[in-house]
LUMLUM-311277 format. One record per residue: x, y, z of N, C-alpha, C in turn. Coordinates in steps of 0.05 Angstrom, whole numbers. Example, Ala and Ser with C-alpha at 12.3 -4.5 7.8 and 13.67 -1.06 7.14 Angstrom:
2
      nxx      nyy      nzz     caxx     cayy     cazz      cxx      cyy      czz
      264     -114      156      246      -90      156      264      -66      156
      257      -45      142      273      -21      143      258        1      157
***
This chain:
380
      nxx      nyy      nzz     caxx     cayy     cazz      cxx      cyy      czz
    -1253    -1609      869    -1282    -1611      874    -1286    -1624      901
    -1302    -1612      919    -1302    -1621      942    -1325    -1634      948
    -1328    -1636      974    -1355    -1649     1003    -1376    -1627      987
    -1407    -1635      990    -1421    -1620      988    -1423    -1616      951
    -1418    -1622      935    -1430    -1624      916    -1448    -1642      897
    -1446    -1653      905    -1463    -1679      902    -1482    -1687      920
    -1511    -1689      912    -1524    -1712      931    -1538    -1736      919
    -1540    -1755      920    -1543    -1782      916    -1573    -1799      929
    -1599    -1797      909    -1612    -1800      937    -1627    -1831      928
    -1613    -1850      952    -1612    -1877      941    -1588    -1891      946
    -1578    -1912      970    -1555    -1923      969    -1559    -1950      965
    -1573    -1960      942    -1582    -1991      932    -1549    -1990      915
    -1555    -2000      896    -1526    -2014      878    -1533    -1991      856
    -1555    -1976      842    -1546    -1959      825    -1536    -1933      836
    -1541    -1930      860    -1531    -1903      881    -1503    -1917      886
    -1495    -1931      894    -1471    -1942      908    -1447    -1937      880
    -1456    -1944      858    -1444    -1944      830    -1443    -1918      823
    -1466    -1895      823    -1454    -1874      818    -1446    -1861      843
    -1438    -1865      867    -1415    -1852      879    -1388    -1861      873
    -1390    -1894      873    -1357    -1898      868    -1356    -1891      840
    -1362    -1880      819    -1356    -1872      787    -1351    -1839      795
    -1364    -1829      816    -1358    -1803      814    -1334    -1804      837
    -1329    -1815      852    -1311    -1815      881    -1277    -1827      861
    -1278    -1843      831    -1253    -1848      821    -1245    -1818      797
    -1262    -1809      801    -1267    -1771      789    -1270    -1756      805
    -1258    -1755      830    -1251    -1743      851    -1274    -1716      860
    -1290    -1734      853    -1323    -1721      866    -1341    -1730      884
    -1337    -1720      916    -1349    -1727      934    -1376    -1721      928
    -1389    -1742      934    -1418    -1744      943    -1426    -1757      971
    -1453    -1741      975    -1468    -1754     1001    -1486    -1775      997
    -1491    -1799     1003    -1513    -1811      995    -1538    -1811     1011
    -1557    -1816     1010    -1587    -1807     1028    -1591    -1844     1031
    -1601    -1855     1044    -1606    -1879     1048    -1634    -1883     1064
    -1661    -1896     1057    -1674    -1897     1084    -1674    -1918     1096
    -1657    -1932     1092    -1650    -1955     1107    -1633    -1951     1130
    -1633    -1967     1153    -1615    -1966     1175    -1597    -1969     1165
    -1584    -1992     1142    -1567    -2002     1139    -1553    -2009     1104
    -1534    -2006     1091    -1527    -2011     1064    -1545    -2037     1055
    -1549    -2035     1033    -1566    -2062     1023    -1586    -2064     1037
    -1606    -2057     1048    -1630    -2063     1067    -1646    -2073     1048
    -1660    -2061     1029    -1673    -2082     1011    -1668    -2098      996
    -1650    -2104      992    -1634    -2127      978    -1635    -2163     1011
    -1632    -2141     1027    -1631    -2165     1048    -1663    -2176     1053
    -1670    -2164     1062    -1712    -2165     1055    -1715    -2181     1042
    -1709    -2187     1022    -1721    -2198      997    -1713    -2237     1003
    -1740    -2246      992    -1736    -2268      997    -1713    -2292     1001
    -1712    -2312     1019    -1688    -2321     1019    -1671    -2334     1000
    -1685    -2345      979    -1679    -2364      959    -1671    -2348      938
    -1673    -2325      942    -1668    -2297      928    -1637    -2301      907
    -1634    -2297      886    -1604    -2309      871    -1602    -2291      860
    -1578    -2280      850    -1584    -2255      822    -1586    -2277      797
    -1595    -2265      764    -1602    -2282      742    -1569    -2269      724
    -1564    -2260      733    -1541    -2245      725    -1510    -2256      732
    -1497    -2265      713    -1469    -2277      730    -1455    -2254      745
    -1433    -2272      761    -1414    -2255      781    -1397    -2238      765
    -1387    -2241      742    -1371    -2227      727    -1390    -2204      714
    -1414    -2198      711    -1427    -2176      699    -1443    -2168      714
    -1444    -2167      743    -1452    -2155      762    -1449    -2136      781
    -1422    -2136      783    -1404    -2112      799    -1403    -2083      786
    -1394    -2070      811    -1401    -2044      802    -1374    -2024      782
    -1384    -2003      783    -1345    -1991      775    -1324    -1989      790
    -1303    -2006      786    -1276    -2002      800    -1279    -2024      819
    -1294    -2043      825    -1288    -2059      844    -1306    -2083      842
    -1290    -2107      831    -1318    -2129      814    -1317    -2154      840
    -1343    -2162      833    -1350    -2183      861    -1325    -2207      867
    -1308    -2213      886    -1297    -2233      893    -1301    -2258      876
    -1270    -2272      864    -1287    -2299      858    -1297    -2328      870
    -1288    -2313      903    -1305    -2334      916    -1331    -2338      918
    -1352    -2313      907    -1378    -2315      908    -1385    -2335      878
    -1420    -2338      898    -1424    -2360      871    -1423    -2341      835
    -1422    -2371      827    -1430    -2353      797    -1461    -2337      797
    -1475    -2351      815    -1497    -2331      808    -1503    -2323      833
    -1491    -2299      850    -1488    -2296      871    -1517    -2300      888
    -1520    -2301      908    -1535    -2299      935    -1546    -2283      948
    -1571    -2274      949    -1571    -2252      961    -1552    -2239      987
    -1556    -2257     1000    -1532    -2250     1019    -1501    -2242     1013
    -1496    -2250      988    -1481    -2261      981    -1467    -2216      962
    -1487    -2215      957    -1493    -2182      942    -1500    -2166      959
    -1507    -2176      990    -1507    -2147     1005    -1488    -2151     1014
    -1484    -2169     1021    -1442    -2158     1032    -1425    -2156     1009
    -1425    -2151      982    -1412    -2143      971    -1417    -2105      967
    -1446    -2100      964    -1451    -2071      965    -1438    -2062      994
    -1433    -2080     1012    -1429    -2061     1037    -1390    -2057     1031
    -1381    -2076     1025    -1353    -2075     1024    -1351    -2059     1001
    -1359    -2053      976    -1360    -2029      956    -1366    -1998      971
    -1383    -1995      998    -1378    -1972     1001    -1355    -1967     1029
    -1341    -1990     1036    -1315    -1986     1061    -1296    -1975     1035
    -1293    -1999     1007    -1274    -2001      991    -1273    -1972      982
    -1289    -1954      977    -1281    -1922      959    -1291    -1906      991
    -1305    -1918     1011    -1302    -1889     1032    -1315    -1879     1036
    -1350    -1890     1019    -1364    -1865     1015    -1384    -1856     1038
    -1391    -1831     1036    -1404    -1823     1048    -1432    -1827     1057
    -1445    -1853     1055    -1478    -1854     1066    -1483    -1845     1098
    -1505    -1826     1084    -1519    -1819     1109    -1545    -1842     1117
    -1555    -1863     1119    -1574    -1885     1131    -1591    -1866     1156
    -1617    -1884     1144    -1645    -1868     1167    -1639    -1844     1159
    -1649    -1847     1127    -1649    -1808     1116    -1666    -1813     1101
    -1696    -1821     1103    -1713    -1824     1079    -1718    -1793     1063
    -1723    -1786     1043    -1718    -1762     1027    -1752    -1760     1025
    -1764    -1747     1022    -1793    -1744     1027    -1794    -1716      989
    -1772    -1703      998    -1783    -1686      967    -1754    -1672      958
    -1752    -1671      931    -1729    -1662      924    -1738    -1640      899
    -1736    -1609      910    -1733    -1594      890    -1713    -1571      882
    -1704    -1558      872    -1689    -1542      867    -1704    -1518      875
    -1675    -1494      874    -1688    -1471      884    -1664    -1450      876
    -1670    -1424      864    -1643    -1410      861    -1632    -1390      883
    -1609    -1393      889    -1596    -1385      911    -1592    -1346      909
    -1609    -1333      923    -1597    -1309      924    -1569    -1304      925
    -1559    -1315      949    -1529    -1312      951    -1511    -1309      936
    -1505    -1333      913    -1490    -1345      892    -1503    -1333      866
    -1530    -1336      864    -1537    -1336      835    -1547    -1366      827
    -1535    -1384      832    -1534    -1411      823    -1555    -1424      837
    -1564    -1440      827    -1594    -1463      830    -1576    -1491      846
    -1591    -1492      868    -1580    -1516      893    -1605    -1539      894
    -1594    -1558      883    -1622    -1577      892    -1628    -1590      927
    -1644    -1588      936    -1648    -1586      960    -1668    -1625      965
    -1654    -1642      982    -1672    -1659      986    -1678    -1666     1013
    -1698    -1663     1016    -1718    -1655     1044    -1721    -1678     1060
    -1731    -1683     1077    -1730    -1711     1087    -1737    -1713     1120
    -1754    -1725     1134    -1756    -1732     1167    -1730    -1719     1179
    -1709    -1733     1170    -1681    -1732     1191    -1673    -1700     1177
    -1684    -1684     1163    -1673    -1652     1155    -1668    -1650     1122
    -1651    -1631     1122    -1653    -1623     1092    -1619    -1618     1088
    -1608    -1631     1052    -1583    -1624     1048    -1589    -1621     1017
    -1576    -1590     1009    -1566    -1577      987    -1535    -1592      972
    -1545    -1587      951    -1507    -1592      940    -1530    -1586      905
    -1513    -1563      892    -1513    -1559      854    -1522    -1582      838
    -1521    -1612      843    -1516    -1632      836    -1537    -1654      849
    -1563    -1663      839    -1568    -1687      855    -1578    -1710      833
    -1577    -1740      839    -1564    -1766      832    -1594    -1781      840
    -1627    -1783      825    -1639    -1801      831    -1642    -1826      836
    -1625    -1839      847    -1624    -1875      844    -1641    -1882      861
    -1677    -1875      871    -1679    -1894      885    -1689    -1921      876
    -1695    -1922      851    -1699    -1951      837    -1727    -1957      825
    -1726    -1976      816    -1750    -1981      800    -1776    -1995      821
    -1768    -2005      848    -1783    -2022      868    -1791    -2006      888
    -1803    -1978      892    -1800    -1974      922    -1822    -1970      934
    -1855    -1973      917    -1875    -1974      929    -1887    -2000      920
    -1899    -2019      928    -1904    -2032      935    -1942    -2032      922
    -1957    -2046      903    -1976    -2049      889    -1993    -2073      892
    -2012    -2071      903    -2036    -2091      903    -2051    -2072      893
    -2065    -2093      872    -2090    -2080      856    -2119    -2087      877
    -2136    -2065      875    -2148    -2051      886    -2181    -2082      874
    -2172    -2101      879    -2192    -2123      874    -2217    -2124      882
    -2244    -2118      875    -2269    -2121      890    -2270    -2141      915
    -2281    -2135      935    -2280    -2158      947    -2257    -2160      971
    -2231    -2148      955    -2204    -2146      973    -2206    -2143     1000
    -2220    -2126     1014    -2227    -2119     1035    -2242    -2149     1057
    -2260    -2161     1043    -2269    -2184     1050    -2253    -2207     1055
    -2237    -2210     1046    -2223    -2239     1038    -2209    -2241     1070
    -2222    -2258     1085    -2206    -2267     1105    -2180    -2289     1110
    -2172    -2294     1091    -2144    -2307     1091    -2115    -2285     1086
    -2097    -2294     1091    -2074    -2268     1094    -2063    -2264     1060
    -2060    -2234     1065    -2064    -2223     1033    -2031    -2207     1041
    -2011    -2220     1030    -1992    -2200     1029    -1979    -2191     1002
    -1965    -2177     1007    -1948    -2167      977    -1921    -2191      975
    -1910    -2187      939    -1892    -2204      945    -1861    -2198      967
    -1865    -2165      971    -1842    -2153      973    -1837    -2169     1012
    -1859    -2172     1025    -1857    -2183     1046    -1864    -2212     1044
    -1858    -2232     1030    -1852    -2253     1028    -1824    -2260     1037
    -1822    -2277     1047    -1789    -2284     1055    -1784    -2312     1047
    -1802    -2337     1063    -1794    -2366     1055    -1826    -2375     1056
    -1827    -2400     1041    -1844    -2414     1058    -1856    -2433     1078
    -1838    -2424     1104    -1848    -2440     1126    -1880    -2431     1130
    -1881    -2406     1134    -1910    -2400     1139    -1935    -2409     1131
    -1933    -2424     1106    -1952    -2430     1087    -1965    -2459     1088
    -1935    -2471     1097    -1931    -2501     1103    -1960    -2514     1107
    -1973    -2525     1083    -1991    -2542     1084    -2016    -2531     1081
    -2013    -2498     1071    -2042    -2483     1066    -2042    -2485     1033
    -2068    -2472     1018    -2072    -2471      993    -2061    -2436      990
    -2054    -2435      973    -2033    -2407      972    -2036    -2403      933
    -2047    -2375      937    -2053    -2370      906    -2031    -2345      896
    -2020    -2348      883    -1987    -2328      877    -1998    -2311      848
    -2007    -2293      847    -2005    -2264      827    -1999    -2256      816
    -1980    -2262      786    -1969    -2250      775    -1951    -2267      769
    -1945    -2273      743    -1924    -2279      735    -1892    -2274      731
    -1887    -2258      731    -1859    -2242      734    -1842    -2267      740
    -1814    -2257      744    -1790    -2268      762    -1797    -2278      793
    -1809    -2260      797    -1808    -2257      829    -1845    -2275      834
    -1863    -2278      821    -1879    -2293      822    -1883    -2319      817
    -1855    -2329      793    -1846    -2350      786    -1836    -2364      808
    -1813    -2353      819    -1789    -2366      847    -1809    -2369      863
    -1830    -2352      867    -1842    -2360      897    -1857    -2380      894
    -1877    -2383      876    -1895    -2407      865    -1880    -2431      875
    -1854    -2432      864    -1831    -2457      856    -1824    -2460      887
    -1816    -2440      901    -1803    -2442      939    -1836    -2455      950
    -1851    -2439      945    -1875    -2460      961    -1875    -2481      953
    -1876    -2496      928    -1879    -2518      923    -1865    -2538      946
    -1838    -2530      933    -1809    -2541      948    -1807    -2542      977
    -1828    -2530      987    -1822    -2522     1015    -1851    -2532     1025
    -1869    -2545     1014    -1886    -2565     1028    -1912    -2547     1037
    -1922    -2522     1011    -1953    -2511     1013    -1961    -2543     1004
    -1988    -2541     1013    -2015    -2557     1007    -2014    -2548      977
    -2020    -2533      967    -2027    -2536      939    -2016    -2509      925
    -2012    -2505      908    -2002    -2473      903    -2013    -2475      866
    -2021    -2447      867    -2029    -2434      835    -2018    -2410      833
    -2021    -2402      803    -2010    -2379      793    -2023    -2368      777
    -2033    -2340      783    -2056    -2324      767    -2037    -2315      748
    -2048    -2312      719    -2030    -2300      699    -2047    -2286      681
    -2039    -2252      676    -2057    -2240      676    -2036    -2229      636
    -2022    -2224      635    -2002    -2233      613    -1976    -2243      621
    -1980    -2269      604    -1963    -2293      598    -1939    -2276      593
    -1915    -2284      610    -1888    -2269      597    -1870    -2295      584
    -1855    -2280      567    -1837    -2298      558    -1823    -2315      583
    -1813    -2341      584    -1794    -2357      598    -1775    -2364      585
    -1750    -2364      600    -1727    -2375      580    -1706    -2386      597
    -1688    -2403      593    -1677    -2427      612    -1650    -2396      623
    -1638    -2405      643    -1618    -2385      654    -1604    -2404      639
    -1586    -2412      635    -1565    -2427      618    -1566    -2438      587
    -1584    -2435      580    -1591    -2454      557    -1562    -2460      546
    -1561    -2490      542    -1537    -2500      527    -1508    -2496      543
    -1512    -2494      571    -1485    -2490      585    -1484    -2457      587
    -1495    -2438      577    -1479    -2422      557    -1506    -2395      585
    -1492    -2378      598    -1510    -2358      620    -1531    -2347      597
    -1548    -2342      597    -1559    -2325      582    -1567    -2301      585
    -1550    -2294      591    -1547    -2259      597    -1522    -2262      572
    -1508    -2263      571    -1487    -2275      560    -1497    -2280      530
    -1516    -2291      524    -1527    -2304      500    -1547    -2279      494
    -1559    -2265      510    -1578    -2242      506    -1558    -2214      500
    -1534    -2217      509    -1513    -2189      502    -1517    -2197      469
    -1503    -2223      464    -1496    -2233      430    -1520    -2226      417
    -1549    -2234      417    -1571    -2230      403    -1584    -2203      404
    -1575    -2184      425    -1584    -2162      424    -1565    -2137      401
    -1549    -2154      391    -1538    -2143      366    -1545    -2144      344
    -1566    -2165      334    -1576    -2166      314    -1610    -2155      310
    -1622    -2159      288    -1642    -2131      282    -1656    -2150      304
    -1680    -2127      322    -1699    -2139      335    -1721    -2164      331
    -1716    -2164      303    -1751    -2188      304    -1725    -2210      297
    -1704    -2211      287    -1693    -2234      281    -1686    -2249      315
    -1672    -2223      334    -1668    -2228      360    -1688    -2250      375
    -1718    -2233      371    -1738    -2258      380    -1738    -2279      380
    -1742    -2286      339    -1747    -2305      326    -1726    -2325      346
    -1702    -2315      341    -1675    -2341      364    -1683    -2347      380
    -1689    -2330      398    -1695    -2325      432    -1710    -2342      440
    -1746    -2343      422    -1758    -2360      421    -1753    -2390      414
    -1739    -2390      391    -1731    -2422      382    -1716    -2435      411
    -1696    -2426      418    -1672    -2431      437    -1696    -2439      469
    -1720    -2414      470    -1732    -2429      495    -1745    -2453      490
    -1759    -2453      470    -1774    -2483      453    -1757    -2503      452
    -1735    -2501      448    -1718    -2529      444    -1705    -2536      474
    -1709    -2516      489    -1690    -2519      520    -1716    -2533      539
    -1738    -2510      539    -1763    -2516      546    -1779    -2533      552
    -1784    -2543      517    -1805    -2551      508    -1837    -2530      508
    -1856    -2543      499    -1880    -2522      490    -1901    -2522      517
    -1885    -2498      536    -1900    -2499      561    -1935    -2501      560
    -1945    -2489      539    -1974    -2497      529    -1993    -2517      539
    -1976    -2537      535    -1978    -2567      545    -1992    -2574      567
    -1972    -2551      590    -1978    -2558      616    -1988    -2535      626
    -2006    -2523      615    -2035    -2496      615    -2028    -2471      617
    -1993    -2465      611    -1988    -2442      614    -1995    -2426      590
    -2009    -2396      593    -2019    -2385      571    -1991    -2390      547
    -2003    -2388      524    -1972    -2374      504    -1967    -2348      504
    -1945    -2333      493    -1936    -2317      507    -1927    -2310      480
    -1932    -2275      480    -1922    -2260      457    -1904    -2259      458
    -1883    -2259      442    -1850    -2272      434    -1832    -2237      432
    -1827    -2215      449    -1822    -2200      435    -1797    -2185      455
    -1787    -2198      460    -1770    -2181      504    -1753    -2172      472
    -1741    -2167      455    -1720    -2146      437    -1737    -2128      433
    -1755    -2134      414    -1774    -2106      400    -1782    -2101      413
    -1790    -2106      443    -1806    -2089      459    -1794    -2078      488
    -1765    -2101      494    -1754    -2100      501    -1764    -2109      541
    -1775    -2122      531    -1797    -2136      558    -1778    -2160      575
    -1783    -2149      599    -1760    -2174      610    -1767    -2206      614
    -1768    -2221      608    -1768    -2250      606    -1770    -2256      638
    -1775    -2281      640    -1771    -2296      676    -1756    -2312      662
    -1735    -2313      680    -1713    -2335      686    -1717    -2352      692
    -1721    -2371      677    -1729    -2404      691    -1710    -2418      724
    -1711    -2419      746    -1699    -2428      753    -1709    -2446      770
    -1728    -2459      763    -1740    -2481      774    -1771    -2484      776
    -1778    -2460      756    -1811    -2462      753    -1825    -2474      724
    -1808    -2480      714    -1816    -2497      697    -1818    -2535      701
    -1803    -2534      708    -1801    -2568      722    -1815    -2571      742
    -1831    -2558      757    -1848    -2555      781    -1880    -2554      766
    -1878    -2540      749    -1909    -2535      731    -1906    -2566      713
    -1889    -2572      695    -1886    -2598      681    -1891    -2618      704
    -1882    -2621      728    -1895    -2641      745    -1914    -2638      757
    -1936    -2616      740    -1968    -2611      762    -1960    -2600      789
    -1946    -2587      796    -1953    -2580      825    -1945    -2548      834
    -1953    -2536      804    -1963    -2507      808    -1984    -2511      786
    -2009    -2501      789    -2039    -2499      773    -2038    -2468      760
    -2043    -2469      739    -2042    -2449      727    -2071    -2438      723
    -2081    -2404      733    -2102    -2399      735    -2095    -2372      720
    -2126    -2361      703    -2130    -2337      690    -2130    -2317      718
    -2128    -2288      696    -2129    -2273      707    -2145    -2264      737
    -2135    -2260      768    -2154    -2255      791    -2172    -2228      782
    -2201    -2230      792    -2211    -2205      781    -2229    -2200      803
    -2227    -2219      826    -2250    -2216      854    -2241    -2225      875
    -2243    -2226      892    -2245    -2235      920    -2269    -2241      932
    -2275    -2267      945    -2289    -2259      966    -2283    -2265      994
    -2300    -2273     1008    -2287    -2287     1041    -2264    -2306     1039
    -2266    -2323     1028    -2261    -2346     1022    -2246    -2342      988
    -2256    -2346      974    -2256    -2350      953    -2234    -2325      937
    -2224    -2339      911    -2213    -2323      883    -2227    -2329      868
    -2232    -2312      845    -2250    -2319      825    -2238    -2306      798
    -2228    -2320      789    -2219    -2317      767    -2226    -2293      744
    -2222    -2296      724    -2233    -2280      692    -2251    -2297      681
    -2244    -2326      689    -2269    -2345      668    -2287    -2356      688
    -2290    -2337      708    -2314    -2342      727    -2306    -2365      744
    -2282    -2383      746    -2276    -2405      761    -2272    -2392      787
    -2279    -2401      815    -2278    -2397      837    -2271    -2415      849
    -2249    -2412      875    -2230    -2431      891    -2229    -2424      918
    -2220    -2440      938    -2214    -2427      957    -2187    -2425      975
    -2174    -2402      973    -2149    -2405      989    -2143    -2393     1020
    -2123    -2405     1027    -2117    -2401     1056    -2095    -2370     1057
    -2085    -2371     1030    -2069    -2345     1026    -2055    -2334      995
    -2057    -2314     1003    -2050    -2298      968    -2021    -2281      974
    -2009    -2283      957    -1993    -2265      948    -1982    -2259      923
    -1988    -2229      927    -1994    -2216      900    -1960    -2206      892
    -1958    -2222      874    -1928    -2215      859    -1941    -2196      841
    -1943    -2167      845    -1966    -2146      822    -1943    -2131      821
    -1925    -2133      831    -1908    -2105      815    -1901    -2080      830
    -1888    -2056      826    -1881    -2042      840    -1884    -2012      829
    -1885    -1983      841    -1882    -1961      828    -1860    -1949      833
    -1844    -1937      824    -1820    -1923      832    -1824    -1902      850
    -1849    -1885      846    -1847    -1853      874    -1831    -1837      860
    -1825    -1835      836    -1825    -1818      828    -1839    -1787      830
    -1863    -1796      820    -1874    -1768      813    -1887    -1758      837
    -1889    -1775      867    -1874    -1752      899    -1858    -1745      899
    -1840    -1746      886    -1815    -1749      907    -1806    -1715      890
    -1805    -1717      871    -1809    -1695      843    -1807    -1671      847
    -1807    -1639      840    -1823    -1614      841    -1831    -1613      818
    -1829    -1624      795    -1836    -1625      767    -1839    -1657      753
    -1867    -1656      752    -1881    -1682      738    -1870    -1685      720
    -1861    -1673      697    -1856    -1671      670    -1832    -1688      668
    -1823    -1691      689    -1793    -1706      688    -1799    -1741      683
    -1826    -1753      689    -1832    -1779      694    -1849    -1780      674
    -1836    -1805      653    -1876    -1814      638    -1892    -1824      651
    -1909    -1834      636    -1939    -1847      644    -1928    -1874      666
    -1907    -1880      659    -1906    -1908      673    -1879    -1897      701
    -1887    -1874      705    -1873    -1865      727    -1844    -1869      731
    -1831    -1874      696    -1797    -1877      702    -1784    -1851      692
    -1770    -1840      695    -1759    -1822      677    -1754    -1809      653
    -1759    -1797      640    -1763    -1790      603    -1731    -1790      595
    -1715    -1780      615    -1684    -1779      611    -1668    -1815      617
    -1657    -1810      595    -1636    -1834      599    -1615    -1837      625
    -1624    -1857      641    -1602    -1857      670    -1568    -1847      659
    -1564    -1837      679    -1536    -1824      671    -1536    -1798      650
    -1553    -1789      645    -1551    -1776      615    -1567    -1744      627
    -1557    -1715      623    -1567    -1693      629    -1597    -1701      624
    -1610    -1685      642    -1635    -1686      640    -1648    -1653      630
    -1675    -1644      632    -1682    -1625      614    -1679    -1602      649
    -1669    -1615      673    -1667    -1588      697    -1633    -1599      704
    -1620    -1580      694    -1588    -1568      701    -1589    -1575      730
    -1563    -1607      733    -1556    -1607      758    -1581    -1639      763
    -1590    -1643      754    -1606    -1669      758    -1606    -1690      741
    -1595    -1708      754    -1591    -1746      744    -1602    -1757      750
    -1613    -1776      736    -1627    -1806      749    -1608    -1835      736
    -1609    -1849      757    -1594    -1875      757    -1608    -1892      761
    -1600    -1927      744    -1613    -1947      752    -1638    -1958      738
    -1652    -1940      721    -1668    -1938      700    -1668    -1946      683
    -1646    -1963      677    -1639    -1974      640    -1658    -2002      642
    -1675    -2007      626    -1684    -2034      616    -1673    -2043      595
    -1653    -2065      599    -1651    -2083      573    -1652    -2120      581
    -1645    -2128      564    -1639    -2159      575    -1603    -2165      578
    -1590    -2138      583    -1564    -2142      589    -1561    -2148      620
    -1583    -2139      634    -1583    -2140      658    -1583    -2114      678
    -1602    -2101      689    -1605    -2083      714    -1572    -2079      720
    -1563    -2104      731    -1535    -2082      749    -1516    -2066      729
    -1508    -2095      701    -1499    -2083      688    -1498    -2063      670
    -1523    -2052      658    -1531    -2035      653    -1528    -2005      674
    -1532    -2010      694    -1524    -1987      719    -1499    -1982      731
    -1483    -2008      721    -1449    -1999      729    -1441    -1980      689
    -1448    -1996      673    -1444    -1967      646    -1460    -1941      657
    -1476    -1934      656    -1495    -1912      657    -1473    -1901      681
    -1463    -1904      700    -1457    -1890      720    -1425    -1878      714
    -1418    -1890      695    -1394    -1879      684    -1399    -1860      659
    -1414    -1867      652    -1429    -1840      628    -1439    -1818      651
    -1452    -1825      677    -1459    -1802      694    -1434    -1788      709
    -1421    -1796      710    -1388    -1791      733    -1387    -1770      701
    -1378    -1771      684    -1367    -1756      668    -1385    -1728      662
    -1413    -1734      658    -1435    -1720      649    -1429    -1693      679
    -1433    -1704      706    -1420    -1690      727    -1410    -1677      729
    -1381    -1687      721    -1363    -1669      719    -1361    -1646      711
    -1357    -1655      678    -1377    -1631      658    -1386    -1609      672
    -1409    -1612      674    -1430    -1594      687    -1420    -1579      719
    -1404    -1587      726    -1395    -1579      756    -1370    -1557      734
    -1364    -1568      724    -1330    -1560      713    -1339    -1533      702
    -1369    -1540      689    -1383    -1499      667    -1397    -1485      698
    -1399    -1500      718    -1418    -1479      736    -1396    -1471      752
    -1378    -1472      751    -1353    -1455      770    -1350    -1442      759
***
């Protein structure tokens, strides 16, 4: 099996994973990248940036992270490992190839259906194409009355980096998540004037270690047993690590990341930051004005800057020739790695569990290397 059968469109860590799963199955692939460079958004991303995931269940197939990196690696720390994962198997990224549309088309020539992905820098065919561009790649501020008005600087979290900029302004943070949590906690740490956190639903929190013990690690063990019992733990284990964040005004929080399978924030320093008062916990943002946020319970404030940790869309259903392939929440209907309902099309990188994103995308990519094959092996 040669060059040209495969295309890959996405060289983040679930693209990088299924080339080296298909490159140790002696199936060249091209990867599409619109980055200048391997890891480009992984580097972007804020500095304090950690993975929640240890070094041992984070690497990809065939080549696991050094154990000189930390246990909970660095961002820096993970883009030079994706970059030495694609010297280590060879692979092929094409970089400054953003893909603009990917559809299939059947080939007079052959007979056989070529998926075609289009793009600024031109267009490349191969039987075979590999969706990994990920769950993050558009970028979401909600469309707030008022938005337009608010003269203080309104960015997304995705262009957040540190907080020198902030140094000594009032700064209102959006969203609860992971990534709304750390930043809350880096301004604090880093000397904003005052910092709050709009929370529009309360997510579960749970300590990264509880009891010594990674909890990824402790979430593999509990995700074996029936779902509501899984909770019932999950919850006890944050209460006793915790304590009853309640206390200190954070909403309570429906108990359910198994049965529903909802990802938790990793405590890594936003809880001790809110227990010492110096992140304010505010309802849902539902206005803007010049000046001002105004809450859900009508409370009004005034900040020097917002950033909206709101979340992201995948681009899926552009990127597409057939909607039908994406649900409502714009991820895939097909299981990453797993044939999909159009012959010759994969998606990677898509698994939600509390085992963890990478790890979950280094399995799936070895269920896809095979699924590949397969399918290459009946279309000859």
């Amino acid at each position: 099996m040669g060059q040209g059968e495969v295309i890959i469109v996405g060289a983040g860590a679930a693209g990088l994973a299924a080339a080296g799963a298909l490159k140790q199955r002696g199936i060249a692939a091209q990867l599409l990248e619109q980055d200048a460079a391997i890891g480009g958004t992984w580097a972007r991303r804020y500095d304090r940036l950690h993975l929640h995931t240890i070094r041992a269940l984070s690497g990809l197939p065939g080549l696991a992270l050094p154990k000189g990196v930390s246990k909970y690696p660095s961002r820096d720390e993970y883009v030079a490992y994706l970059r030495d994962y694609a010297r280590h198997f060879a692979l092929d990224v094409r970089t400054n190839f953003p893909v603009r549309r990917i559809e299939s088309r059947l080939e007079a020539s052959t007979g056989r259906v070529e998926w075609h992905a289009t793009g600024s820098a031109g267009e490349v065919a191969a039987p075979v194409v590999v969706v990994s561009i990920g769950q993050y790649r558009v970028p979401r501020i909600p469309a707030w009355p008022g938005r337009d008005d608010f003269r203080g600087e309104l960015i997304h979290s995705v262009d957040y980096r540190n907080a020198a900029p902030f140094a000594g302004k009032r700064v209102l943070v959006v969203g609860a998540g992971n990534s709304g949590a750390e930043i809350a906690t880096d301004l604090v740490e880093q000397g904003a004037a005052f910092v709050a956190l709009a929370v529009r639903t309360p997510p579960a929190i749970v300590p990264r270690d509880p009891f010594g013990r990674p909890v990824q690690r402790t979430g593999m063990l509990l995700s074996r047993l029936p779902v509501r019992l899984a909770d019932r733990l999950a919850r006890l284990t944050a209460r006793l690590v915790l304590g009853d964040l309640t206390r200190y005004g954070f909403p309570q929080a429906e108990w359910r990341p198994y049965s529903r399978v909802t990802v938790p924030v990793i405590d890594v320093g936003f809880v001790d930051v809110l227990k010492r008062g110096h992140v304010q916990i505010r309802r849902e943002l539902v206005r803007l004005t010049q000046t001002d946020a105004v809450f859900a319970d009508g409370h009004a404030e005034p900040f020097d800057a917002i950033v909206a940790a709101t979340g992201f869309a995948s681009g899926l259903d552009a990127l597409l020739d057939d909607r039908a392939l994406v649900d409502e929440s714009d991820e895939p209907r097909a299981h990453s790695g797993e044939t999909t309902a159009r012959p010759g099309l994969y998606f990677l990188g898509y698994t939600h569990t509390l085992r963890g994103h990478l790890f979950e995308a280094g399995r799936d990519a070895l269920t896809l290397a095979r699924n590949v094959e397969r399918y290459l092996s009946s279309a000859a």
